[in-house]
N, C-alpha and C positions, 0 to 999 in steps of 0.2 A: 554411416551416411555422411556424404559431404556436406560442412556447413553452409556450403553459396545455395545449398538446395532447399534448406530451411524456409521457409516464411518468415518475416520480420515481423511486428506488432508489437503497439502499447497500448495500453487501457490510460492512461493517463500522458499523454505526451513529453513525457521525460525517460521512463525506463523502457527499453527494447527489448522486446524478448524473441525467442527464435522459436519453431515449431515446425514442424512437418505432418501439421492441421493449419485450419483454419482460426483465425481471433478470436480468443476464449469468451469474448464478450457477443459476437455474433455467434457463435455455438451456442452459447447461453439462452441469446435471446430467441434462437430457433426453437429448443427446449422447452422452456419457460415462456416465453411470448411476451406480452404488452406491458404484464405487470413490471419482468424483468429491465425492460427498454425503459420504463418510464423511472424503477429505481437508476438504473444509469447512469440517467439523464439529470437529474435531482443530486446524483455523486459530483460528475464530472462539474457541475454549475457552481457546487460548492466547492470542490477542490479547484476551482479556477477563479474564486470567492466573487462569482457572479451572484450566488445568492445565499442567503442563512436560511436552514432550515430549521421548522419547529421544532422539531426533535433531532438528537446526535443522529447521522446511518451508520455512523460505527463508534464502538464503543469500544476502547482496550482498559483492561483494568489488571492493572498489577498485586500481585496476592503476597508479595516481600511487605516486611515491616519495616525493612529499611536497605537504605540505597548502597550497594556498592559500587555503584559508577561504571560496572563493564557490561550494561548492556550494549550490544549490538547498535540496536535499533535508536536509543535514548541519544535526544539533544544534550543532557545533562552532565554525558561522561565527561570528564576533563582529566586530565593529564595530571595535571599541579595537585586538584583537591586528592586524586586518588594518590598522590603521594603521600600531600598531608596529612590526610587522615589513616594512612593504611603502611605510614612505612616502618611502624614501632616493630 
């Protein structure tokens, strides 16, 4: 399939994703309903730190006992530390 034919969307207005459906968040919330809509909504308010909420809506927890700096995802990785520490 051609990419211009895709659908564009973000759930968070920084990353685009493409799709040849519809917004996974309106999908969702057709599915699921109000409850869904109203988690969202409590997401997006705090990822845009219009509000803190009482408890975390998302929780990642790492099961390593210790760091070697090449995760992906991690603010932590550095170039220099993972030399330092890792270039014996």
């Amino acid at each position: 399939m051609n990419l211009n034919m895709k659908k564009k969307y973000t759930t968070d207005g920084k990353v685009v994703h493409l799709s040849n459906d519809e917004a996974i968040n309106i999908k969702l919330s057709k599915i699921i309903g109000k409850k869904f809509i109203e988690y969202r909504k409590k997401w997006d308010d705090a990822n845009n730190f219009k509000s803190v909420p009482d408890f975390p809506l998302f929780l990642q927890i790492e099961l390593n006992q210790i760091c070697n700096f090449k995760c992906p995802h991690c603010i932590i990785g550095n170039k220099k530390l993972v030399e330092k520490y890792y270039s014996t």
